[in-house]
N, C-alpha and C positions, 0 to 999 in steps of 0.2 A: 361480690355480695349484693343479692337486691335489697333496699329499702321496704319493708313494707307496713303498710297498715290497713291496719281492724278497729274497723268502724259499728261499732256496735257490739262491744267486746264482750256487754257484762251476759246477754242472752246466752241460750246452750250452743247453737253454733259461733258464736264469740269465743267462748271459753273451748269449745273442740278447736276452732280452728289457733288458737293463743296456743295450747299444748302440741300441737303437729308442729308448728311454726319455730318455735322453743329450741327443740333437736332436727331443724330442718338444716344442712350446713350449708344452702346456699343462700340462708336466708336471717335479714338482720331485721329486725322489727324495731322500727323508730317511730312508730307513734300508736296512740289505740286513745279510742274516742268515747265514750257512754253521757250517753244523758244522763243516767241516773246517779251516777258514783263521782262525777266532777272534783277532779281535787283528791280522790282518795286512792290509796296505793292499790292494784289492785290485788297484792296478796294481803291485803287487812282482809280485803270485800271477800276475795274464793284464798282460802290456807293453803291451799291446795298449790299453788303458784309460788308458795314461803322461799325462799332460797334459790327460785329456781327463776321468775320473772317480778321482779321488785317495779314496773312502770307503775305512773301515774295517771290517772285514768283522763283526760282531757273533755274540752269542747269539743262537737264537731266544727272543724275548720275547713273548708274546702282547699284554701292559698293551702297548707301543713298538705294535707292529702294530695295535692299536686305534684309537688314538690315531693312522693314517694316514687319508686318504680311502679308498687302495683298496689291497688288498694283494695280491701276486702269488704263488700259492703252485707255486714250480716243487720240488715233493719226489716221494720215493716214492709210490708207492700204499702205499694205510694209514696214513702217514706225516700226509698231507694232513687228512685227517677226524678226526684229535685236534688238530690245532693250530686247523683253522675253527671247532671247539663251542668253543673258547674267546675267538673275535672275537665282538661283540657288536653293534657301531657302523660300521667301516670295510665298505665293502663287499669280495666275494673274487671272486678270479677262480682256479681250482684249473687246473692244467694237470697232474694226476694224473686218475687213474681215478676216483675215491672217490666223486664224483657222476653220473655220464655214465648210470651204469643205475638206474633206475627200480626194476627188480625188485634186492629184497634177497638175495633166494636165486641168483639168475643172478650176483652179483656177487662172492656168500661163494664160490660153485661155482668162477672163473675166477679170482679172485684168492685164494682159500683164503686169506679172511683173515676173521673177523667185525666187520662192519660198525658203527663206534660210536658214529656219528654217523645215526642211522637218521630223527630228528626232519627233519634238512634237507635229505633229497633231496624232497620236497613243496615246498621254497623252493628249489631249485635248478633251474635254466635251462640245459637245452642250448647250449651255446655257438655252434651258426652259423650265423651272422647271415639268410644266404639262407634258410634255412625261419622263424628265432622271433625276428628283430630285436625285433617289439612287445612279447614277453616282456621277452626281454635288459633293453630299456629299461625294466624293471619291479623287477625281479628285484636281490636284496640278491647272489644268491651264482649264481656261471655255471660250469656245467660245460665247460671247455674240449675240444673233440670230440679223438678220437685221431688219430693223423696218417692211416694207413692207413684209417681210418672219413671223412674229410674228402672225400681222393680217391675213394673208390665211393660215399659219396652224390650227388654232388654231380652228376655226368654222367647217374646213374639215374632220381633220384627225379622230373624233370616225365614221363619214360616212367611209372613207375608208376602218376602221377596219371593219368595220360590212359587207362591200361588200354594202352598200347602194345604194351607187354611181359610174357611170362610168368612165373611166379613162380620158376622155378628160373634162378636165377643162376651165373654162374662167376665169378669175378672172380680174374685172375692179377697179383698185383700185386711191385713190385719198389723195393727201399731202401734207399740208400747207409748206410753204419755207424753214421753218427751218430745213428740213428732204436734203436740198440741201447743210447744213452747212455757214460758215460765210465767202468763199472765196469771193469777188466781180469778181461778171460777171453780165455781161450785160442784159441778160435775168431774173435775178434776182432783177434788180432794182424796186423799189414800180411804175414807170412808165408803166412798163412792164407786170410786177402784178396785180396793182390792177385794179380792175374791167375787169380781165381775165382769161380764163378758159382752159388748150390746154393739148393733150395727149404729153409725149416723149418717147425716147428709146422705139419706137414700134420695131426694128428691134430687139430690145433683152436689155433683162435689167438682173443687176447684180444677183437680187437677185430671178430671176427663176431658175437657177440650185441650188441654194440652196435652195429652198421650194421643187425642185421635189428632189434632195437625202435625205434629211432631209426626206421626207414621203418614198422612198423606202428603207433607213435604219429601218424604226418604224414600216414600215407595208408590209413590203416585195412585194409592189405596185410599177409597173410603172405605173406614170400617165403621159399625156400629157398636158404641162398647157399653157395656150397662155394667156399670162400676160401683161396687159397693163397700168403703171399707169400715174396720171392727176397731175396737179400742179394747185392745188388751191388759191383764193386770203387770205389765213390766215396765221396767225404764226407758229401755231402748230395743229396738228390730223390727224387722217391717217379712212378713212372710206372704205374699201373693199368689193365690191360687189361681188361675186359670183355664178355661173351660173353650174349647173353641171346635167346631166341625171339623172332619177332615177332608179334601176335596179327590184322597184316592188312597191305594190300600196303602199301610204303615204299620211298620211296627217299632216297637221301642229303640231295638238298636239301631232304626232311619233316623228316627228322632233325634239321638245320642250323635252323632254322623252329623246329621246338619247344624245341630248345634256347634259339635266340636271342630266344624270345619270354619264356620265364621268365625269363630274366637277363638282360632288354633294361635294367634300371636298378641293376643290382649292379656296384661300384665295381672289384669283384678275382677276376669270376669270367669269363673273355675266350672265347668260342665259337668256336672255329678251324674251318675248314674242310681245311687237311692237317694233318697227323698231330702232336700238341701232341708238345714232347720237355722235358725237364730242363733244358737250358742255358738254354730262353727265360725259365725263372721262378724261376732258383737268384737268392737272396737276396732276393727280394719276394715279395710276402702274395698274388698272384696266385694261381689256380687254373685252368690252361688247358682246356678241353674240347673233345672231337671227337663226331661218331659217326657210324660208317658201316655200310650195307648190306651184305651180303652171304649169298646162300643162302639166303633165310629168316632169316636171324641181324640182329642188330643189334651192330655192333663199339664200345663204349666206350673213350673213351682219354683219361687228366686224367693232368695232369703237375703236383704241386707241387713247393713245397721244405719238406720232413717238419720242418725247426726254425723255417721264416716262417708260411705259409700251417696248417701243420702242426702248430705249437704259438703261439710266443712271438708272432709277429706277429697272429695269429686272437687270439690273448690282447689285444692294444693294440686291435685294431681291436674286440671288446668291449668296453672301458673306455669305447672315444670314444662308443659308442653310448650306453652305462649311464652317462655323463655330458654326455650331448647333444655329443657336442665334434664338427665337419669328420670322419667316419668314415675318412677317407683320411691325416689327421693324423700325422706320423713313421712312415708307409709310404713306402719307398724304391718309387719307380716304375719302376726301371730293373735288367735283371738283371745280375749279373756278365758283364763280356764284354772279351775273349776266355774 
């Protein structure tokens, strides 16, 4: 049984990744950290855990987090890269920003923070699994991908490899609230929300320079991507639309073919032929993909769920890798339904 711990329990990928972990069977959880809950159980704090994880929510302690096999770090950006320079032994799995980019200047640029862990993005591993599994399974410390960076890789990159497609991209993407996290702000209120529909960060969003180095590491491509995404009135799922030229003739079932031929042996990335939506992959690690013809155009379409597939789950399904375990292990198969 591994050791593990959740550092940063009480946020939503805290609490995804405490329920996956729960009924994981190779996995024992001996410690979980929150700033905010210190001292309190954490099923007082979420009910939801009553019977089922009785812990006590602690300090963060680095000595305690060493002293685990693996540790999960669900914090801030910034937050994340002072507490992993002082793990030594356990291995990390970060589900913050603070390793994902490569360049230290693109990252000070985007997160306006300086970088202070600069030694271990050279030991840090892209987190997914479908382009750098042989890594992962190398690798002391894993960059967990961003959610919105998960959905537009993921349908693009075998076009890239193939030279399908031209380098200027669109990608219109769209993401129920919970991908905004549990701070209160005002635009966040269910007022606000529900029954509304609105683009933000058009002037530039986090996680475009990480989808476009993430693909010129994999496929030695520049691409141009002009990224836009929507905040939709839901809880959870993230549906990315995709818009890209095509470089020669194609038709739907070329499409269906290359995609089905890259991810003919990947566990949770499913090739659909009509239109992938939200409901079929809310609460599993699934990432559905389409793409279709039209005009000259090739239409991209990947449906996750931004706190499974999107964070905490791509987070377990790293571990099992980075500890040889069944890849599929404490991934729910099945999505919510109704």
């Amino acid at each position: 049984m591994l050791d593990a711990a959740i550092v940063g329990v009480s946020g939503f990928t805290g609490i995804e990744l405490l329920k996956i972990l729960t009924s994981h069977k190779e996995v024992n959880i001996s410690y979980i950290a929150s700033r905010t809950f210190v001292g309190k159980n954490i099923g007082d704090v979420y009910p939801l855990f009553k019977a089922v994880c009785e812990m006590e929510c602690e300090e963060m302690d680095a000595e305690k987090m060493d002293g685990c096999d693996v540790v999960f770090l669900a914090l801030p950006h910034s937050v994340s890269m002072d507490i992993a320079r002082q793990i030594h032994r356990a291995k990390i799995i970060d589900l913050s920003a603070d390793f994902r980019l490569k360049n230290v200047n693109t990252y000070e640029k985007w997160y306006e923070k300086e970088h202070a862990a600069k030694y271990l993005l050279k030991e840090a591993v892209y987190g997914l699994p479908e382009l750098y599994r042989g890594e992962i399974k190398k690798t002391r410390i894993v960059a967990n991908p961003g959610c919105y960076s998960t959905a537009c890789i993921l349908p693009i990159i075998p076009f890239i490899e193939k030279n399908v497609i031209q380098d200027d991209i669109v990608a219109d993407c769209k993401s129920g609230v919970s991908g905004a996290g549990k701070t209160l702000r005002e635009e966040l209120q269910f007022s606000e929300v529900g029954e509304n529909f609105y683009p933000y960060a058009i002037s530039g969003h986090r996680h475009a320079p990480e989808i476009e180095e993430v693909i010129k590491r994999y496929t030695n491509r520049n691409i141009e991507l002009t990224f836009v995404p929507h905040l939709i009135p839901a809880m959870r799922g993230i549906i990315a639309t995709i818009y890209a030229n095509i470089n020669r003739e194609l038709k739907d079932e070329d499409a269906y073919e290359i995609l089905g031929e890259f991810y003919e042996d990947e566990p949770f990335v499913r090739v659909r032929k009509n239109v992938p939506q939200i409901k079929d992959v809310r609460g599993t690690n699934f990432c559905d993909v389409g793409a279709f013809v039209k005009n000259g155009k090739i239409i991209f379409v990947s449906a996750i769920d931004n706190l499974i597939k999107g964070a905490s789950g791509q987070a377990v399904q790293n571990m099992n890798i980075m500890f040889d375990i069944e890849e599929t292990e404490g991934l729910a198969p099945y999505p919510f339904y109704p």
